[in-house]
VOBA-1610 file (N, C-alpha, C; in pm, whole numbers, padded with zeros to 5 digits, always signed):
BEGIN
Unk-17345-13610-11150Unk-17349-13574-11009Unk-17430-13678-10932Unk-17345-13730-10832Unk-17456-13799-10726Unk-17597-13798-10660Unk-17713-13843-10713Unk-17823-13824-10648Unk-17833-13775-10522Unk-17898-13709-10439Unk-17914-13695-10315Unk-18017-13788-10249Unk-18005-13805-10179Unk-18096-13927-10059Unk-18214-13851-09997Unk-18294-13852-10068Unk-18476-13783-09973Unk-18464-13835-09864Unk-18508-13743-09780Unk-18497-13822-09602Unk-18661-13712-09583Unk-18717-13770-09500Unk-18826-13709-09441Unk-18790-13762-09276Unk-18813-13630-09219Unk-18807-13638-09042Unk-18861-13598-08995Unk-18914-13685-08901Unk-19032-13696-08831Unk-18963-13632-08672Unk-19007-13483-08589Unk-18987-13452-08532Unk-19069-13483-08418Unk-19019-13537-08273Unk-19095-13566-08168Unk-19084-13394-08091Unk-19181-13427-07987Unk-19182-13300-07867Unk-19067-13266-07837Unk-18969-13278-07759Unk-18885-13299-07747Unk-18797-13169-07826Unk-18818-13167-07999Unk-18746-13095-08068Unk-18791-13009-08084Unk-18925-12968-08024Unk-18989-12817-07982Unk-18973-12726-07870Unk-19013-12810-07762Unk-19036-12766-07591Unk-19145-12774-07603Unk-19208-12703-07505Unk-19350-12698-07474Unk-19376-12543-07419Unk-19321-12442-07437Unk-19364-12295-07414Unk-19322-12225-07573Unk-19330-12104-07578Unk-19312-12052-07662Unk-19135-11985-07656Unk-19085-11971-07517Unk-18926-11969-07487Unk-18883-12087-07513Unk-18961-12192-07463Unk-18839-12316-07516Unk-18881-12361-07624Unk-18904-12313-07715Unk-18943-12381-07859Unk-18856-12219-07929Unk-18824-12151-07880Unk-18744-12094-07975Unk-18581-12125-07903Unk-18570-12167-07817Unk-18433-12212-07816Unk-18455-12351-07825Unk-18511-12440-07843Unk-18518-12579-07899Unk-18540-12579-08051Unk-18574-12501-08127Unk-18527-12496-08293Unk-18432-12475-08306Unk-18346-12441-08249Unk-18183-12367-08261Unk-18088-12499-08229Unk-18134-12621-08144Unk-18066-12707-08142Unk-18128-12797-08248Unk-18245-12812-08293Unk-18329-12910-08422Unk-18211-12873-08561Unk-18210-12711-08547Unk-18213-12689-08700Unk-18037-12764-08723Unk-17969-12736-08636Unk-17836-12769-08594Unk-17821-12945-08663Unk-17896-13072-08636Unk-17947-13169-08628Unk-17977-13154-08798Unk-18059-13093-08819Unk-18122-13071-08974Unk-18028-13078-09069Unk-17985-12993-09038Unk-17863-12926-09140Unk-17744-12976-09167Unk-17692-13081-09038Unk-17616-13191-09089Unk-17662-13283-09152Unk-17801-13331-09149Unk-17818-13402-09258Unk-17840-13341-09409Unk-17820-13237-09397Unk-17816-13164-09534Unk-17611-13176-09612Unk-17532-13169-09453Unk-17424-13176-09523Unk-17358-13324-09564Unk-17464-13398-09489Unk-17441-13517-09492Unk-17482-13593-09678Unk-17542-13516-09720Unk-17567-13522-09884Unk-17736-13550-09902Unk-17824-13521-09778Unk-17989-13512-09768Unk-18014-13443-09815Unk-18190-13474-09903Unk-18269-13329-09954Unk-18343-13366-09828Unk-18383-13256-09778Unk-18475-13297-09660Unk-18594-13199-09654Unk-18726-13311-09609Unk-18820-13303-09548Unk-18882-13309-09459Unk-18926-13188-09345Unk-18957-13173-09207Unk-19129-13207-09173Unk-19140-13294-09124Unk-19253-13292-09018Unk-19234-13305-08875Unk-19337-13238-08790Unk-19310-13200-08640Unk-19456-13267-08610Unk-19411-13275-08473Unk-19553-13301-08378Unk-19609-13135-08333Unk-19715-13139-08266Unk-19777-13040-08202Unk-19821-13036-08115Unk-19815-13091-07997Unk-19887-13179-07865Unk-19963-13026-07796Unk-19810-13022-07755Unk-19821-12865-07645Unk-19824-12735-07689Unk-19770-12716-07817Unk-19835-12594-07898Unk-19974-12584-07968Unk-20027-12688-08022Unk-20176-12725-08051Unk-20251-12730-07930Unk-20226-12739-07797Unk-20307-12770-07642Unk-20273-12622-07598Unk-20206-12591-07626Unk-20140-12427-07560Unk-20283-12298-07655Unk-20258-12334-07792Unk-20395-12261-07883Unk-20515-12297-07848Unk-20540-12411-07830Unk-20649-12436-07797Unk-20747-12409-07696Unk-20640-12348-07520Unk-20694-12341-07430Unk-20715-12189-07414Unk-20620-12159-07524Unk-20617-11933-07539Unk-20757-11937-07618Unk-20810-11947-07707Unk-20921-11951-07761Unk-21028-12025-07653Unk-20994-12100-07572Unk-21140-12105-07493Unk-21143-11996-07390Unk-21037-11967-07326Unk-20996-11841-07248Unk-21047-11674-07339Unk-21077-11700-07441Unk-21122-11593-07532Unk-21279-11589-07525Unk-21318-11728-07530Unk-21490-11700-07521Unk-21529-11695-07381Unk-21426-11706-07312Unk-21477-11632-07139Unk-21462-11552-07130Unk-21389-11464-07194Unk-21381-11301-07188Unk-21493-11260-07297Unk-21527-11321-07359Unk-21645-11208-07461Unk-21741-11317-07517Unk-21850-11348-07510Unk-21964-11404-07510Unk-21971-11441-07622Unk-21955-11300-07723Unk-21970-11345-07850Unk-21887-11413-07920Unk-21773-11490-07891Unk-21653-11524-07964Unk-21731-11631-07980Unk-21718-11728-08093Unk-21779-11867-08091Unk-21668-11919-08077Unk-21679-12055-08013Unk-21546-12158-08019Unk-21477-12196-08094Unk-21315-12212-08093Unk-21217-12216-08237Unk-21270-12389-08282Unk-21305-12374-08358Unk-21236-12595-08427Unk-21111-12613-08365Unk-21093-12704-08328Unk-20981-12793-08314Unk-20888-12783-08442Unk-20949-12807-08551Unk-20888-12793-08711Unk-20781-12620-08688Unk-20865-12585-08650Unk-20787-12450-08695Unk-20711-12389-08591Unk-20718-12478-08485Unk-20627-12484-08347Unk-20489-12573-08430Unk-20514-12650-08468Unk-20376-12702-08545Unk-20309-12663-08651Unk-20399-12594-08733Unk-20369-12474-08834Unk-20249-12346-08805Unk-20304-12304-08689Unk-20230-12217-08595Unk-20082-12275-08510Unk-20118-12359-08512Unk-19987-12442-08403Unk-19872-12456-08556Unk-19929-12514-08642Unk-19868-12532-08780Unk-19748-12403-08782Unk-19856-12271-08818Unk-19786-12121-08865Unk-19665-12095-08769Unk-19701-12105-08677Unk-19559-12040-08569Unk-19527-12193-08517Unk-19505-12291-08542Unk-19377-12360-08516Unk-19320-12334-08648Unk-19394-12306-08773Unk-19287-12329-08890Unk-19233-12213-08878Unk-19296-12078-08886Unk-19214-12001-08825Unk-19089-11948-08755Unk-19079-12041-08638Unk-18976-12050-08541Unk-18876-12155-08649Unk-18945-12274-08635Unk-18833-12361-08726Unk-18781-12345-08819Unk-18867-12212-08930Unk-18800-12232-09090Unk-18690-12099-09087Unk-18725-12018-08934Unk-18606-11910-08927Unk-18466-11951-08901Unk-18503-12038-08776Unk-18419-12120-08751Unk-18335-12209-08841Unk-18400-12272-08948Unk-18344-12317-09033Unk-18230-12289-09106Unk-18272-12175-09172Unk-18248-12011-09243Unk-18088-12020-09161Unk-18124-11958-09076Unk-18002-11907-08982Unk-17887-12028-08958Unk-17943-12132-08922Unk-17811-12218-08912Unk-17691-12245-09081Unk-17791-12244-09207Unk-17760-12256-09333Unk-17678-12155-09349Unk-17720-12058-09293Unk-17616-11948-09355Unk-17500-11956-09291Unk-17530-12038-09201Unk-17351-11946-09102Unk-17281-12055-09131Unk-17334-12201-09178Unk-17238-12275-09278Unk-17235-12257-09396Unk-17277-12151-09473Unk-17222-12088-09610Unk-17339-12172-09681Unk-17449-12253-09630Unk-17506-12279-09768Unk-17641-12179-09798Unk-17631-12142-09880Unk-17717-12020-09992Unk-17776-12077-10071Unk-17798-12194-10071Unk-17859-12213-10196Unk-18010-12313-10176Unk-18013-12337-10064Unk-18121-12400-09966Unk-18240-12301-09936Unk-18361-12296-09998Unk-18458-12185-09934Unk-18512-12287-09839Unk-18598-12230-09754Unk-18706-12282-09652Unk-18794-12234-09658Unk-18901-12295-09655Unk-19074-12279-09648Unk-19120-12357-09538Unk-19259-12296-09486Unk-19366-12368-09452Unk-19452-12389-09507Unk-19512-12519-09568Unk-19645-12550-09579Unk-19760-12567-09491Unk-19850-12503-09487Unk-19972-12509-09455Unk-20076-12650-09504Unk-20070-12744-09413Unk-20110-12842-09461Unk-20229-12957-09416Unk-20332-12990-09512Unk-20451-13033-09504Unk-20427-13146-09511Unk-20468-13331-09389Unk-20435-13414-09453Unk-20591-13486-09430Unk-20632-13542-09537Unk-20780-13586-09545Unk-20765-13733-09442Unk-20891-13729-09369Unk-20923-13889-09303Unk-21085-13918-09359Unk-21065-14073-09321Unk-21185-14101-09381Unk-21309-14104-09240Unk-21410-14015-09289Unk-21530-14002-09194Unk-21542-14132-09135Unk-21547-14237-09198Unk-21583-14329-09137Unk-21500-14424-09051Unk-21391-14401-09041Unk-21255-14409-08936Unk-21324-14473-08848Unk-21333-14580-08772Unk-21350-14638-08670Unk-21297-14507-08546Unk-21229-14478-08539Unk-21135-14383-08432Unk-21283-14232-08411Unk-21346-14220-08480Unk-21443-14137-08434Unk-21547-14198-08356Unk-21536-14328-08354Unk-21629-14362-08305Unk-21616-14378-08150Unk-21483-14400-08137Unk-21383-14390-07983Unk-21289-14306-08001Unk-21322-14179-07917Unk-21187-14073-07929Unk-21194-14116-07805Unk-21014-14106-07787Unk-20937-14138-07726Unk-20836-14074-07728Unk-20790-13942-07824Unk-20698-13925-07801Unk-20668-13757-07685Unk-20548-13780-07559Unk-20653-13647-07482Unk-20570-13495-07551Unk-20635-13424-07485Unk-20583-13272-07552Unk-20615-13167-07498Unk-20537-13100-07474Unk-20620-12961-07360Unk-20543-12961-07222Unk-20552-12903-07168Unk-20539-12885-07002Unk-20629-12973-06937Unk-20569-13012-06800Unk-20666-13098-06691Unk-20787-13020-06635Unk-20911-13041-06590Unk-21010-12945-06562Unk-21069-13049-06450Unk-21115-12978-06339Unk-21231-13024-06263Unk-21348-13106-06321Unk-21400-13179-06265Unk-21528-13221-06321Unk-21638-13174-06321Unk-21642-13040-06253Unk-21758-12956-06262Unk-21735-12862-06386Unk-21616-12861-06450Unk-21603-12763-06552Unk-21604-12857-06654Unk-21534-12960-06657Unk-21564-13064-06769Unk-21703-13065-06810Unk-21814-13084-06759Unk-21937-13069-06768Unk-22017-12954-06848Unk-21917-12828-06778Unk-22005-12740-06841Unk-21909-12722-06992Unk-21804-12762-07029Unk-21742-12790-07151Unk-21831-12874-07235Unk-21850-12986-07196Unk-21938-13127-07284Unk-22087-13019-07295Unk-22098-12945-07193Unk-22256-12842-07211Unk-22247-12768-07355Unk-22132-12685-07305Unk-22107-12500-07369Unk-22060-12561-07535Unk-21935-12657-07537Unk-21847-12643-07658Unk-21908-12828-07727Unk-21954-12914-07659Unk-22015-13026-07777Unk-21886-13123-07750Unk-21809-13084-07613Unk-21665-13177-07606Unk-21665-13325-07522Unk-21616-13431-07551Unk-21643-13557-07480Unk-21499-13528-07382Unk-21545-13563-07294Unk-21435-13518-07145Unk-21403-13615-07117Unk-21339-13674-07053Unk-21299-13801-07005Unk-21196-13821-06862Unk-21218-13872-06710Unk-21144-13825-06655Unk-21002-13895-06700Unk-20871-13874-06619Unk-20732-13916-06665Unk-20684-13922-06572Unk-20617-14089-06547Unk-20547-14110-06419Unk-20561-14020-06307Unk-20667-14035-06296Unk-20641-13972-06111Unk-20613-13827-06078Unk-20609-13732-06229Unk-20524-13611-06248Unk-20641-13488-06266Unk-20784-13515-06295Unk-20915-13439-06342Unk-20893-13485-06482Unk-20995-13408-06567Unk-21036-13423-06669Unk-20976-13360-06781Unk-20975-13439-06894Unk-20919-13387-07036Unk-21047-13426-07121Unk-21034-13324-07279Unk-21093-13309-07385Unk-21012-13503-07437Unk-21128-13526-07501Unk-21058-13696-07595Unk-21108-13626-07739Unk-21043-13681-07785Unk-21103-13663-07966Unk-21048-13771-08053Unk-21105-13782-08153Unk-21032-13877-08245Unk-20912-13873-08306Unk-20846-14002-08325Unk-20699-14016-08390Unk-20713-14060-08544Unk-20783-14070-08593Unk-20749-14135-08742Unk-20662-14158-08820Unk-20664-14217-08892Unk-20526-14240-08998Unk-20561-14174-09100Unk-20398-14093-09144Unk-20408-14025-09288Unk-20439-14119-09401Unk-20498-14010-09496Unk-20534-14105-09582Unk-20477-14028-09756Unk-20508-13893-09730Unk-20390-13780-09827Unk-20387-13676-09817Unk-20277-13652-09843Unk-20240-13497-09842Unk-20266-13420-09921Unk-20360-13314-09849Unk-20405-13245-10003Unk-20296-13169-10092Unk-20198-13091-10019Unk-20098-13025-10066Unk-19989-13095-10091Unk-20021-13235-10159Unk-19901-13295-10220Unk-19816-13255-10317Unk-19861-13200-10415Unk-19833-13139-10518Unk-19784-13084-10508Unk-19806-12945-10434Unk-19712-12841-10398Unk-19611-12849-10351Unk-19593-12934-10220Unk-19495-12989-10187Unk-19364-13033-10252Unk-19417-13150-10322Unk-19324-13231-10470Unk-19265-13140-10494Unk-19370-13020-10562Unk-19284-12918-10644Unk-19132-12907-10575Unk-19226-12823-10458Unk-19107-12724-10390Unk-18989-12816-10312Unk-19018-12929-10280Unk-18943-13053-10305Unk-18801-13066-10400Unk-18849-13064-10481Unk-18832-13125-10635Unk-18686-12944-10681Unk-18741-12861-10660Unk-18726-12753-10688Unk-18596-12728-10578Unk-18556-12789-10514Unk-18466-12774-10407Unk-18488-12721-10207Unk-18612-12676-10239Unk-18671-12609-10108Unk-18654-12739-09976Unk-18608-12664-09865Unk-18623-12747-09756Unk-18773-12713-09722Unk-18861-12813-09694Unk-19025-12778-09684Unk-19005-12831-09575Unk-19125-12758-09478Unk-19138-12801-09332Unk-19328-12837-09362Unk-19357-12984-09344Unk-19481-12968-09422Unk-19570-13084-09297Unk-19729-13099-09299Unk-19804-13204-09210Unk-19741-13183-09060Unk-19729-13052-09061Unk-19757-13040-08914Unk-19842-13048-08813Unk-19758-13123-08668Unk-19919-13201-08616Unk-19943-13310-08654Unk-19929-13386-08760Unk-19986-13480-08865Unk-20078-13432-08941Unk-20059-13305-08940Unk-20141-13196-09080Unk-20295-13204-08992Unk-20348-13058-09082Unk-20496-13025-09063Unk-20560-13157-09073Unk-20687-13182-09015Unk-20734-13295-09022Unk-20880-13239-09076Unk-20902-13280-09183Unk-21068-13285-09298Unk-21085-13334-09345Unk-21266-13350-09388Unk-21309-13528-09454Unk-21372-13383-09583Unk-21342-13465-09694Unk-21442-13412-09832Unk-21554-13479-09818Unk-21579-13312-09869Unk-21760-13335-09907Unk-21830-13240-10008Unk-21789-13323-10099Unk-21758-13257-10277Unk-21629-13219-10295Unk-21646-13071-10299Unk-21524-12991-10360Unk-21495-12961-10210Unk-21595-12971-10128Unk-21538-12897-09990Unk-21427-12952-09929Unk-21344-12933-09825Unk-21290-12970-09728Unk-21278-12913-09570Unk-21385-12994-09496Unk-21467-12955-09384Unk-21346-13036-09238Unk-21314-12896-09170Unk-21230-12953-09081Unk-21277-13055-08970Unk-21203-13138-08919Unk-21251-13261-08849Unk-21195-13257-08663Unk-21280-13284-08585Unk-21253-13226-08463Unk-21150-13372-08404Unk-21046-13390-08449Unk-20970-13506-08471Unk-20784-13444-08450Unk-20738-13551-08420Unk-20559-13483-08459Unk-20534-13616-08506Unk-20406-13630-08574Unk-20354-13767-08659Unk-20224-13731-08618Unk-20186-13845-08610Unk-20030-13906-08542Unk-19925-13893-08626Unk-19849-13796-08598Unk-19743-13709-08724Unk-19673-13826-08746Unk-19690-13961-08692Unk-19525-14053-08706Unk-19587-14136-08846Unk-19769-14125-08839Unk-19822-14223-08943Unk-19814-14089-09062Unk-19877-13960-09057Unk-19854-13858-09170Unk-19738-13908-09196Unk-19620-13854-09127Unk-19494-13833-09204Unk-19472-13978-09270Unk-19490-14095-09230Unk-19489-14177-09332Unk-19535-14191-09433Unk-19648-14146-09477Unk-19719-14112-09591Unk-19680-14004-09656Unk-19634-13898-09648Unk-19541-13798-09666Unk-19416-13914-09732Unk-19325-13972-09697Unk-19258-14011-09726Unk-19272-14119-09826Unk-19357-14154-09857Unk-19367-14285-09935Unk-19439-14175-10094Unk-19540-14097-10055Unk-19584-14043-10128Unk-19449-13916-10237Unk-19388-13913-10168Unk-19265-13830-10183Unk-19155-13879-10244Unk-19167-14019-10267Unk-19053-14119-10306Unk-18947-14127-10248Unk-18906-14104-10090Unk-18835-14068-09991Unk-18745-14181-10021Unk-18616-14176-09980Unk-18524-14300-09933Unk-18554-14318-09772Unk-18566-14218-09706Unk-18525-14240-09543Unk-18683-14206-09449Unk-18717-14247-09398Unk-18794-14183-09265Unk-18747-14202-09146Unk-18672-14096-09099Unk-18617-14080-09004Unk-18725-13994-08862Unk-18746-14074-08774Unk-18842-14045-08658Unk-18727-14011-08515Unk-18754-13909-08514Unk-18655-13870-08412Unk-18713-13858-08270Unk-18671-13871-08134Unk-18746-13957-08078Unk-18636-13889-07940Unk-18720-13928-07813Unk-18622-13937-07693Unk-18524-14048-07652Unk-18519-14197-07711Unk-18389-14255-07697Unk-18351-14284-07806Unk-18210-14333-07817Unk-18102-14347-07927Unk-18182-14488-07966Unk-18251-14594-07914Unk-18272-14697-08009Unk-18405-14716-07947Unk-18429-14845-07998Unk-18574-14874-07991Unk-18553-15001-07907Unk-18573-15018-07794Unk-18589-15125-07707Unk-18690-15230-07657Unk-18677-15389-07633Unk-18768-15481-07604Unk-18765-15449-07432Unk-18877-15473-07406Unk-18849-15506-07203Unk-18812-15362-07150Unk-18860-15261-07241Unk-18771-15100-07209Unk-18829-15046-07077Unk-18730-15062-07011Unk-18714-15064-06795Unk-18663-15108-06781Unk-18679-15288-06840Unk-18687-15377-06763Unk-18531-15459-06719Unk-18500-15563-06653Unk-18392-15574-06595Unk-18347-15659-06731Unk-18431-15717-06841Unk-18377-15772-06960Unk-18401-15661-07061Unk-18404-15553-07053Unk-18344-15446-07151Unk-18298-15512-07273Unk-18358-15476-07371Unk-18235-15510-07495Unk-18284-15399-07626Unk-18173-15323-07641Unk-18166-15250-07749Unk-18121-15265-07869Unk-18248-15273-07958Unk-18249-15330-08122Unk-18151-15213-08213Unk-18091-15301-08339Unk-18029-15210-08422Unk-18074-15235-08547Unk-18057-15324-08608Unk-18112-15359-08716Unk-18226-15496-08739Unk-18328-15427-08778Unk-18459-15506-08712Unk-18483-15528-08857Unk-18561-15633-08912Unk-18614-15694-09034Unk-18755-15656-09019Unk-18833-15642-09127Unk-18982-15591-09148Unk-19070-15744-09058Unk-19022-15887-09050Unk-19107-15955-08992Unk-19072-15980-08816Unk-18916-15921-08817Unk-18885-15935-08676Unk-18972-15810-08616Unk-18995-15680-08702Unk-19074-15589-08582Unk-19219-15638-08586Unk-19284-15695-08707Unk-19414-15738-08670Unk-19434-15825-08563Unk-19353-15959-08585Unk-19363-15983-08431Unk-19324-15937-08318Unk-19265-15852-08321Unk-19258-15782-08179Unk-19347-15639-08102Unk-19416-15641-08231Unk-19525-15525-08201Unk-19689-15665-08142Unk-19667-15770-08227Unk-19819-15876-08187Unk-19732-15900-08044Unk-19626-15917-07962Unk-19607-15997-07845Unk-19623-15790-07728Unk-19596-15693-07830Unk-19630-15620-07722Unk-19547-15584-07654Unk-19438-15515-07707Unk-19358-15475-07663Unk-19318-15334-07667Unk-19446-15258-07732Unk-19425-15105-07726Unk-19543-15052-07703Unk-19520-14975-07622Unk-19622-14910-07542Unk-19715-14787-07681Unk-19827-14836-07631Unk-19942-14711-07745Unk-19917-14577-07713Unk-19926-14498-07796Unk-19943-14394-07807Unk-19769-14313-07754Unk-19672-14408-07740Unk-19494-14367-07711Unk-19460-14437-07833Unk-19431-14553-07769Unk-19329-14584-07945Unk-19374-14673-08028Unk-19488-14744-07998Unk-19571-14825-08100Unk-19656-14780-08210Unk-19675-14664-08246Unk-19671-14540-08351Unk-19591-14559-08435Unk-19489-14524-08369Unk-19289-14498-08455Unk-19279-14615-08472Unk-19291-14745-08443Unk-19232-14840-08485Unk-19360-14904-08609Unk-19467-14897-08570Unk-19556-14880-08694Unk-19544-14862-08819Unk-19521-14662-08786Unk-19480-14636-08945Unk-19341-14658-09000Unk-19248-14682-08869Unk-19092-14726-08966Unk-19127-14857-09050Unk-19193-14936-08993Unk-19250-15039-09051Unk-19331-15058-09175Unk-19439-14954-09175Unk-19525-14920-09320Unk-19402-14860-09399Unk-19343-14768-09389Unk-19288-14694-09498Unk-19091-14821-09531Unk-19046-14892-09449Unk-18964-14984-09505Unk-19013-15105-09551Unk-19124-15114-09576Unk-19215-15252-09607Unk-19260-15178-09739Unk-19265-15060-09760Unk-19371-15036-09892Unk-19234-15005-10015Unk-19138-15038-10005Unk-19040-15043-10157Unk-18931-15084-10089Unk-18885-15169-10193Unk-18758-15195-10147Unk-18628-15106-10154Unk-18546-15097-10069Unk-18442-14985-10083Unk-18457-14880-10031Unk-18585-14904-09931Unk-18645-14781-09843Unk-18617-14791-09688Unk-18569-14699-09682Unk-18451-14722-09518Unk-18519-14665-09371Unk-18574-14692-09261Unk-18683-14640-09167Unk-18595-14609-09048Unk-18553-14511-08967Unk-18464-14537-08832Unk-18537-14444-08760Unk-18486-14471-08617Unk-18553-14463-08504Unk-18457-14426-08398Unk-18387-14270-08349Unk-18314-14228-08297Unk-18294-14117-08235Unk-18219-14023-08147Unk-18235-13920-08108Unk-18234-13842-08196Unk-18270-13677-08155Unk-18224-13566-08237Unk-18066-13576-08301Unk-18016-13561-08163Unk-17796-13545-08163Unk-17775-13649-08247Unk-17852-13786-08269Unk-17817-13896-08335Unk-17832-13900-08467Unk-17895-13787-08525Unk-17968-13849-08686Unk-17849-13867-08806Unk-17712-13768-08765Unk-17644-13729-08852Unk-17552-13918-08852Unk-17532-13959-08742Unk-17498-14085-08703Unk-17543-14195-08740Unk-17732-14179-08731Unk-17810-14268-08761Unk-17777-14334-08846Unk-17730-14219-08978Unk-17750-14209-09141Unk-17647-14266-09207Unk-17583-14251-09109Unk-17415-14299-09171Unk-17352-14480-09070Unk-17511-14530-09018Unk-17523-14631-09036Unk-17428-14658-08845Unk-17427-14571-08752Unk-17341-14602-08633Unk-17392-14600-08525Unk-17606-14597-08510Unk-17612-14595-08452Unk-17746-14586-08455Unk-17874-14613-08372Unk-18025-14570-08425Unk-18062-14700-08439Unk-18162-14742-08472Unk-18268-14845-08514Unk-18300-14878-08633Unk-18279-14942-08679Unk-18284-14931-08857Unk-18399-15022-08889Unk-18462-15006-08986Unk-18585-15139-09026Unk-18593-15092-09187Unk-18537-15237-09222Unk-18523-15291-09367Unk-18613-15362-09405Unk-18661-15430-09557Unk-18728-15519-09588Unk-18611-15654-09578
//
């Protein structure tokens, strides 16, 4: 019997919404997307972002210690913990449901609950930068950096946001499990968010007031996984130089030294697609025969079958 092709996909905003109504009718078009790459001959592996469902928990729990004194403030850690449970939730029902009504039965779905370690000493704690939360006055920002220990920062012209650190993954604690259930046939929905973020200290694992960039997790996810594909699904169909601009040009098949130079001349904006083009880059640079694309949701089933998307080879 023909091997199947590991694909790990990397889900942008986009394939959520940003309320709790449009993230249950935006899994219903993801899982749709999913599941052709399942008929397409994929074992597949799900990672999601958490932007607006992790910022949505976060601001109900501070809204909780204004109603009752005694509540102490949630971690951030366990604000992403939570964002984790009910997107997988929504997504692994969703999942569920599209499988069946194309007859396949033989596909379970899970969520993992998932821890991914950074290293304390991350340069990125030392400058958080990354924002999170709702916009606030600067008189409330204040009494935030007072009450909760938060670095505020104002933002374009708009009031103030929470910054925190971005670090890079460094492992997943629930690798193992994963593999298994991997390995075992399970569609796993796993490093959501870019997974819990905690530094060891011993046996402990102490949550970190940090989020990590699901496009660098899921690459590590994928390499660690022995993946063929990391597929980063994204708001346009390709990955573009000059993207506005009146010399537009949309890449298809990019070589591991053509995107390095085009990430040193600066051609993708931080924190949008110079992430994604990053890790397509780490994870098709780290084995050969390891395939990285860069495309819409509607596109992945297309991507794969080579008609369309961003591709980055060694």
């Amino acid at each position: 019997m023909k091997k199947k092709k590991r694909a790990v996909i990397a889900l942008g905003g986009n394939a959520l919404g940003n309320t709790l109504p449009e993230q249950m009718q935006a899994v219903k078009i993801t899982a749709r997307a999913i599941v052709d790459l399942i008929e397409e001959g994929c074992e597949v592996v799900v990672a999601h972002g958490n932007g607006p469902q992790a910022g949505m928990v976060n601001n109900a729990m501070i809204a909780l210690t204004h109603e009752d004194t005694q509540q102490p403030n949630t971690p951030l850690s366990v604000c992403v913990a939570m964002s984790q449970a009910y997107i997988g939730y929504d997504l692994q029902n969703a999942l569920r449901e599209e499988l069946l009504n194309r007859k396949i039965s033989d596909v379970p779905v899970a969520t993992m609950i998932t821890q991914v370690r950074v290293d304390e000493n991350d340069p990125a704690f030392k400058n958080p930068s990354k924002p999170i939360g709702k916009f606030v006055s600067a008189k409330q920002a204040a009494q935030m950096e007072k009450n909760f220990g938060y670095i505020m920062k104002e933002d374009s012209g708009r009031g103030c946001r929470r910054v925190v650190a971005s670090p890079k993954p460094v492992e997943i604690i629930e690798l193992g499990t994963i593999r298994t259930m991997v390995d075992s046939g399970n569609l796993v929905i796993a490093c959501g968010g870019g997974g819990i973020p905690v530094i060891r200290q011993g046996s402990h694992l102490k949550g970190a007031s940090a989020v990590i960039d699901k496009d660098f997790a899921s690459c590590l996810l994928a390499k660690e996984l022995d993946a063929d594909y990391l597929i980063i699904l994204t708001a346009v169909e390709k990955v573009a130089l000059n993207f506005g601009k009146p010399d537009e040009q949309w890449l298809e098949n990019v070589s591991i030294d053509e995107a390095k130079q085009y990430i040193e001349e600066g051609h993708f904006a931080p924190g949008s697609m110079l992430p994604k083009v990053q890790a397509a880059v780490d994870f098709a640079a780290s084995k050969f025969g390891r395939t990285s694309l860069i495309t819409l949701l509607e596109k992945s089933r297309d991507a794969v079958q080579g008609k369309t998307g961003t591709t980055f080879r060694l």
